[in-house]
C-alpha positions as CSV (number, residue, x, y, z in Angstrom):
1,X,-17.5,10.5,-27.6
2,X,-17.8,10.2,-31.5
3,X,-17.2,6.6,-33.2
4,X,-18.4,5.4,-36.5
5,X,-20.1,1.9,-36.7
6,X,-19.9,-0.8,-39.8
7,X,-21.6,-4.3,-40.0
8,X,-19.1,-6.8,-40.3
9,X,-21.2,-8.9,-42.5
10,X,-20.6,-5.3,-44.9
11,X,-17.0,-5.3,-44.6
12,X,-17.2,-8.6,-45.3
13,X,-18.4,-8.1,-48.2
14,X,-16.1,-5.4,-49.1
15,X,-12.8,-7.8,-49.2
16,X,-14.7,-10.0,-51.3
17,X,-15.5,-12.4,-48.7
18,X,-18.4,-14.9,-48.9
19,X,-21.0,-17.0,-47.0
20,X,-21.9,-15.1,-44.2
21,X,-25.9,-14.8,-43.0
22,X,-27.1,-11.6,-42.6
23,X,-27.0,-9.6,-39.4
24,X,-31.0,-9.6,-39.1
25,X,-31.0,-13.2,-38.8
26,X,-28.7,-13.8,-36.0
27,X,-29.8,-13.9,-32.0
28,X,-26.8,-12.7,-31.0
29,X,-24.9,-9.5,-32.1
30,X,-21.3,-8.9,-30.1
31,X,-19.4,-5.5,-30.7
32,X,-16.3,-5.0,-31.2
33,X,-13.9,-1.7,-30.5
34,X,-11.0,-1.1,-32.5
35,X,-8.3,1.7,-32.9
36,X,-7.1,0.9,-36.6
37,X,-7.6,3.0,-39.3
38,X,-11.1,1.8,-41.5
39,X,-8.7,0.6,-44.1
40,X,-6.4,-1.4,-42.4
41,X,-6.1,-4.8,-42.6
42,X,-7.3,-5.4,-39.2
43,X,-10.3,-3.5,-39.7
44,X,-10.6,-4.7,-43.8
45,X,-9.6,-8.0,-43.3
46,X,-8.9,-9.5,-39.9
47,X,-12.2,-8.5,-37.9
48,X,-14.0,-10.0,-41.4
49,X,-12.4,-13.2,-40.9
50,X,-13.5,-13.1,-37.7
51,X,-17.3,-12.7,-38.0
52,X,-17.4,-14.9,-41.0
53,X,-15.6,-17.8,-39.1
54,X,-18.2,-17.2,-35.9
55,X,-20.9,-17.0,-38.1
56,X,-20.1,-20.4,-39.9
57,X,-19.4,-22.1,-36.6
58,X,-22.6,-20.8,-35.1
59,X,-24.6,-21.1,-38.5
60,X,-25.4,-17.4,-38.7
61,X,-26.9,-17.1,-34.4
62,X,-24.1,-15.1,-33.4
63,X,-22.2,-12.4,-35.7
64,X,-20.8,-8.7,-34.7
65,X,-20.9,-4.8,-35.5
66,X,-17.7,-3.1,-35.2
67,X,-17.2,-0.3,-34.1
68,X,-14.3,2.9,-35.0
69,X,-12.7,5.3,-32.4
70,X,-14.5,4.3,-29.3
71,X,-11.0,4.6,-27.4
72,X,-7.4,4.9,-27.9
73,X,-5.1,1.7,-28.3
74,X,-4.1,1.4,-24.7
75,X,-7.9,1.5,-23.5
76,X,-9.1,-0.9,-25.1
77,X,-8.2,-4.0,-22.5
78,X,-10.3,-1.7,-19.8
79,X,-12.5,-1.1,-22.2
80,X,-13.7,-5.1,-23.1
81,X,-12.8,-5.8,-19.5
82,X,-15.5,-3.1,-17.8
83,X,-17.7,-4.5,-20.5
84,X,-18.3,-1.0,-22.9
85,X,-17.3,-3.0,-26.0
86,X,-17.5,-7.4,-26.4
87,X,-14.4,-7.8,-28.3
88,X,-11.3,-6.3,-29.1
89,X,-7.4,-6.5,-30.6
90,X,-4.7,-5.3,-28.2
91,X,-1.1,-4.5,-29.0
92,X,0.2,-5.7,-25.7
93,X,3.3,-3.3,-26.2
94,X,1.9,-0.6,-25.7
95,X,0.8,-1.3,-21.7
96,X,4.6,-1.8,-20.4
97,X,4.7,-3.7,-17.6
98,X,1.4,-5.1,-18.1
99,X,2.4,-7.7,-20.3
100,X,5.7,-9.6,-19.8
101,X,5.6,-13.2,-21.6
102,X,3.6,-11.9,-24.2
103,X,7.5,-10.2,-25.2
104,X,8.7,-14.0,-26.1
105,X,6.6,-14.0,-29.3
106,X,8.4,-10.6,-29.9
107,X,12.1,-11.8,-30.2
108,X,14.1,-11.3,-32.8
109,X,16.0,-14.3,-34.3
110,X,13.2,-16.5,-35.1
111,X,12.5,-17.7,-38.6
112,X,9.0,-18.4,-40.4
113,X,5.9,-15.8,-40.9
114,X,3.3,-14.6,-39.1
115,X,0.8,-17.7,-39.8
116,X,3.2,-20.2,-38.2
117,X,4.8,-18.1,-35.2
118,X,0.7,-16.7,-34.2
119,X,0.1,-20.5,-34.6
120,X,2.9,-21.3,-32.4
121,X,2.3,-18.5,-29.9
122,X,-0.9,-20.1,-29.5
123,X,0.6,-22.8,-28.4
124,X,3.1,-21.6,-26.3
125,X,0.2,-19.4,-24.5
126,X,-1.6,-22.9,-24.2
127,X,1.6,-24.6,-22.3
128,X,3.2,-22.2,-20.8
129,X,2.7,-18.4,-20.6
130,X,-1.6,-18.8,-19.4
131,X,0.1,-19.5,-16.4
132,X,1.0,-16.3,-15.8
133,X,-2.4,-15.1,-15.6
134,X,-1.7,-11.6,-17.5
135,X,-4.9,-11.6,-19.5
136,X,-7.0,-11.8,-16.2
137,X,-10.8,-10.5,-16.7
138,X,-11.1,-11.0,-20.2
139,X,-11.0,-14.0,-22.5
140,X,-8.6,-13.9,-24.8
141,X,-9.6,-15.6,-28.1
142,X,-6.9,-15.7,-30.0
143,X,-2.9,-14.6,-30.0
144,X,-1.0,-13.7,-33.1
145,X,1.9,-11.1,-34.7
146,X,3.1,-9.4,-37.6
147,X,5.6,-10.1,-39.5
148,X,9.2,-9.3,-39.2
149,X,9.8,-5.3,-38.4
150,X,11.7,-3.2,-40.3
151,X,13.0,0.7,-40.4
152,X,10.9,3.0,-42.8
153,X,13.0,6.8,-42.8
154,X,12.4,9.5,-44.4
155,X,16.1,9.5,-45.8
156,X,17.7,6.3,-46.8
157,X,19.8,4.5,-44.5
158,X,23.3,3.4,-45.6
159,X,23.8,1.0,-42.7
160,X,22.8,-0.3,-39.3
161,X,24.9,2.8,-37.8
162,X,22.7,5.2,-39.3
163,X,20.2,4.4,-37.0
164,X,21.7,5.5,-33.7
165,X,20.9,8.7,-33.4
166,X,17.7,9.3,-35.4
167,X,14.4,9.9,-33.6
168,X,11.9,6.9,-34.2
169,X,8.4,5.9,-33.3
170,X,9.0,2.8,-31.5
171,X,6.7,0.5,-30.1
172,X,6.8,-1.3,-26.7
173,X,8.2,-4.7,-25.8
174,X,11.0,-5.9,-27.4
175,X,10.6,-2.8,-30.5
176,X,11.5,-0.8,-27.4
177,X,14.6,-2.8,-26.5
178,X,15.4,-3.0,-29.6
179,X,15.6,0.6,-30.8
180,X,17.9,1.4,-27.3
181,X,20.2,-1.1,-28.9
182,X,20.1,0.4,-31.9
183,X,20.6,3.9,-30.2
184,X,18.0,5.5,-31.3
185,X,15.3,8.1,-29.7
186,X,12.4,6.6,-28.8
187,X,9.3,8.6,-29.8
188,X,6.0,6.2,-28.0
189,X,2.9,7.3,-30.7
190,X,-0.1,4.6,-31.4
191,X,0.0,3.2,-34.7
192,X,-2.8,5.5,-35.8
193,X,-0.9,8.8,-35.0
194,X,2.0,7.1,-37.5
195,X,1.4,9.2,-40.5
196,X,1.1,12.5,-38.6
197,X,3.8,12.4,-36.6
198,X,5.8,11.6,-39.9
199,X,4.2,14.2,-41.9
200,X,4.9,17.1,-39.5
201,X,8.5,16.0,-39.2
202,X,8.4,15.1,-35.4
203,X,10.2,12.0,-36.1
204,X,12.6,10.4,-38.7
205,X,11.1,7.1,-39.4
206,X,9.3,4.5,-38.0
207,X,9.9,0.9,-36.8
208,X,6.9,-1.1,-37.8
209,X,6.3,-4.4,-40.4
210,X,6.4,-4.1,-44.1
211,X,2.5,-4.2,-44.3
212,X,2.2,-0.8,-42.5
213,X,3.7,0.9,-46.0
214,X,0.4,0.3,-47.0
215,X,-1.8,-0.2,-44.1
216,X,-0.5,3.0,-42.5
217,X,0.7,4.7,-45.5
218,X,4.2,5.0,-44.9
219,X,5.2,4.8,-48.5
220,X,4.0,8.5,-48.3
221,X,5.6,9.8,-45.5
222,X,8.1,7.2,-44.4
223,X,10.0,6.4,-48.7
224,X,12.7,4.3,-47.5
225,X,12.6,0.8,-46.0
226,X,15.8,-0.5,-44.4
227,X,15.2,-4.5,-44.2
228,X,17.0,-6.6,-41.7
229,X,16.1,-10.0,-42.8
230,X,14.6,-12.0,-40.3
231,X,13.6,-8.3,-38.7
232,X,13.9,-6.6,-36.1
233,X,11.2,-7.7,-33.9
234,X,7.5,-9.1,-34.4
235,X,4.6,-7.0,-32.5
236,X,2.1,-9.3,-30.0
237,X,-1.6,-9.2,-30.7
238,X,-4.5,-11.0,-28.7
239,X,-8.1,-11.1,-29.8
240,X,-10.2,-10.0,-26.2
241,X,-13.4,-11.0,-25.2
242,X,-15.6,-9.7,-22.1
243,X,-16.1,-12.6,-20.1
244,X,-19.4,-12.0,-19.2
245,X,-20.5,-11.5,-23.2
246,X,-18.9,-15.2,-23.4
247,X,-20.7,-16.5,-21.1
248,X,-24.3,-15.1,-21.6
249,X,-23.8,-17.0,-24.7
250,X,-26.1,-20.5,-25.0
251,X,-23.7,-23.3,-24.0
252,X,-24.1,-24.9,-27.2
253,X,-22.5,-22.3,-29.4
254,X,-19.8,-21.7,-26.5
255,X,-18.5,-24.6,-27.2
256,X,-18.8,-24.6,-31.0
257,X,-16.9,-21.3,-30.9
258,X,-14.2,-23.0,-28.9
259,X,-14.2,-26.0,-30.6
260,X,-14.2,-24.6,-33.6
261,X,-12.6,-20.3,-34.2
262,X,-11.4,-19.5,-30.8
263,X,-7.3,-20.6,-30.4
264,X,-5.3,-22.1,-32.7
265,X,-8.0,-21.9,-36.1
266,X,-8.7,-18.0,-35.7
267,X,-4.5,-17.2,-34.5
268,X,-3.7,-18.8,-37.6
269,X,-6.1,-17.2,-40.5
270,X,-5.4,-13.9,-38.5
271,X,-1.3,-14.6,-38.9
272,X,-2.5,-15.4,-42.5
273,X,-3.5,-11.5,-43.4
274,X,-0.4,-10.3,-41.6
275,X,1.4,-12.2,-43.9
276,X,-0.7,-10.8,-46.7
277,X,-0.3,-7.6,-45.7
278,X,3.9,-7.5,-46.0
279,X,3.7,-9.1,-49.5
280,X,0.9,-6.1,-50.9
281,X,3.0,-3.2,-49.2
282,X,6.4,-4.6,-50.9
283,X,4.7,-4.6,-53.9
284,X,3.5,-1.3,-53.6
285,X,6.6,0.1,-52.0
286,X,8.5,-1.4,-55.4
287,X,6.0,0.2,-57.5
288,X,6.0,3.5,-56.2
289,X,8.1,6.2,-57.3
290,X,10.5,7.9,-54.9
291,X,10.5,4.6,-52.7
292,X,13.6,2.3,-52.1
293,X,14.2,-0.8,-49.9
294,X,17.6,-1.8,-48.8
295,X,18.4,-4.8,-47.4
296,X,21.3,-4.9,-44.1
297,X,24.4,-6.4,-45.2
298,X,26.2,-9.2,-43.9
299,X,28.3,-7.0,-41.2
300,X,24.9,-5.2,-40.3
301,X,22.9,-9.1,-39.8
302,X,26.1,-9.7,-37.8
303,X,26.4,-7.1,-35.5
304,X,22.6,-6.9,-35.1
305,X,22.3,-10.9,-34.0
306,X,24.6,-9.9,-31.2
307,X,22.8,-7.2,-30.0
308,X,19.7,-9.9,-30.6
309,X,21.2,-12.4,-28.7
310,X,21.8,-9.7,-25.5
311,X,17.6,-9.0,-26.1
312,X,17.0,-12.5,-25.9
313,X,18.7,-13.9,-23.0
314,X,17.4,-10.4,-21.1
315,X,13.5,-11.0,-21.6
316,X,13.7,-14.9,-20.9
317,X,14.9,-13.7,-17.6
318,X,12.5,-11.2,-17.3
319,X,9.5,-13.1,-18.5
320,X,11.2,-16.2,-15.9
321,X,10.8,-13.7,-13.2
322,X,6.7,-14.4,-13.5
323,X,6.6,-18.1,-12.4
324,X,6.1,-19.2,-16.3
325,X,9.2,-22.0,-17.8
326,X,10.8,-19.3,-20.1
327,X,13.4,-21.0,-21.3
328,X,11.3,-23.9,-22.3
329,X,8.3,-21.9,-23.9
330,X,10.9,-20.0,-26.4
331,X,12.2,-22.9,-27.2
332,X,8.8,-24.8,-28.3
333,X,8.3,-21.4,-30.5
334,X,11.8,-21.8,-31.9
335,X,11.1,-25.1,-32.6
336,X,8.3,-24.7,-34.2
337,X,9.3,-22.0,-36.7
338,X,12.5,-23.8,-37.4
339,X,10.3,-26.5,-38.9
């Protein structure tokens, strides 16, 4: 199988980012898989963060190499598992029936950005939804979404109706209950295949976050952005490590690394380039030519919250169903972006 490496401590280096010690120095070098394109922020910005954060905590003994293309989206939990990479980001959507509480984090309805609800899904993960043991045989290091999820068509939408009917790469979770409210086709193609399928016209649009305009290049296929404030749903991400890679680690940096990146710190700088990601694609959305953004109206926010409240009360039940308090873990993330 072909699959291009980077040092981290290069791409690093690349966003402008400073302070970390050079891979030659460090006794201990994890790699990391991951599916996104070389540009994207997860690849640009988020695995960056990552490293320099570890490499900080651990004062330059433990960095990573990343590597491109290794396996598709969906592998990559098997993959970190069975040990062929250390570390890697999963989109739990696209595994259905793998995942279930991770779909709380995915509601529509709540308020806030990505920082605060991949802080707060931390949390909830801490209190509640571990319980459920869905992340069994690998260590997940940290939890976090995108921002709010909009429509991106290649013809502009003049309402919420417009949607029914059109044929849409939609995501798993709740972006797949979602888009059957919304009565739309469901076309299931990884965030990588995005631009293709647009390009060759074997879908209408996309349902994604703002930042993919420019992180997956929609404002070339995909011109037209129908925004439904709040959005439509928020995807769920978890940082993975191989248990085994953990734990071959000294103890001392284990628990620096815990104390200190792993949880709440890294779920929160991550949430941090999500959020930066939506503000540089709206710019570049507004600045390109042929590209428009049009926000639902008040009937459309209306008769989408009911459909949102049908979601809602469907996947506590459903994610109640795995032993974990449902109602009582939404409610501490609710809480905690209404703040």
């Amino acid at each position: 199988m072909i699959h291009r490496t980077f040092t981290l401590a290069a791409a690093a280096l690349a966003v402008g980012l400073s302070g970390t010690a050079a891979l030659a120095e460090a006794e201990h070098t994890l790699v990391i898989s991951s599916w996104a394109p070389p540009t994207h922020n997860i690849n640009a910005k988020m695995w960056p963060k990552f490293v320099e954060m570890v490499e900080e905590a651990t004062d330059g003994r433990v960095t990573a190499d990343l590597k491109l293309g290794i396996a598709p989206p969906p592998a990559q939990m098997d993959l970190v598992q069975d040990g062929a990479a250390d570390l890697s980001i999963i989109f739990h959507g696209y595994q259905a029936g793998r995942f279930v509480t991770t779909k709380l984090i995915e509601l529509p309805g709540y308020t806030g950005n990505a920082e605060a609800a991949s802080v707060a899904y931390w949390d909830a993960y801490e209190r509640y939804l571990k319980k459920a043991n869905e992340h069994r045989g690998v260590k997940v290091v940290a939890l976090h979404t995108h921002g709010p999820a909009h429509v991106h068509t290649s013809r502009p939408l003049d309402g919420i109706g417009a949607i029914s009917g059109l044929k849409l790469r939609i995501p798993g979770g709740v972006g797949g209950d979602v888009g059957t409210a919304l009565g739309a086709t469901g076309i299931k193609v990884p965030a990588p295949k995005v631009y293709e399928t647009l390009a060759s016209n074997a879908a209408d649009g996309v349902v994604m976050p703002a930042e993919s305009r420019k992180g997956f290049k929609l404002v070339e296929v995909a011109p037209h952005l129908y925004e439904m404030p709040g959005g439509l749903y928020r995807g769920s991400f978890a940082f993975i490590m191989n248990e085994d890679a953990f734990a071959d680690l000294p103890a001392d940096l284990q628990k620096v690394l815990e104390d200190e990146v792993f949880g709440a710190p890294l779920s929160r700088e991550i949430g941090k380039i999500w959020d930066s990601g939506d503000t540089d694609s709206l710019a570049l959305t507004k600045e390109t030519e042929g590209n428009t953004i049009t926000v639902a109206s008040a009937e459309d926010q209306a008769a989408f919250a009911k459909m949102a409240d049908e979601i809602i009360a469907a996947v506590i039940a459903e994610v109640a169903e795995t032993g974990v308090d449902a109602q009582a873990a939404y409610e501490s993330i609710k809480d905690a972006l209404s703040e």
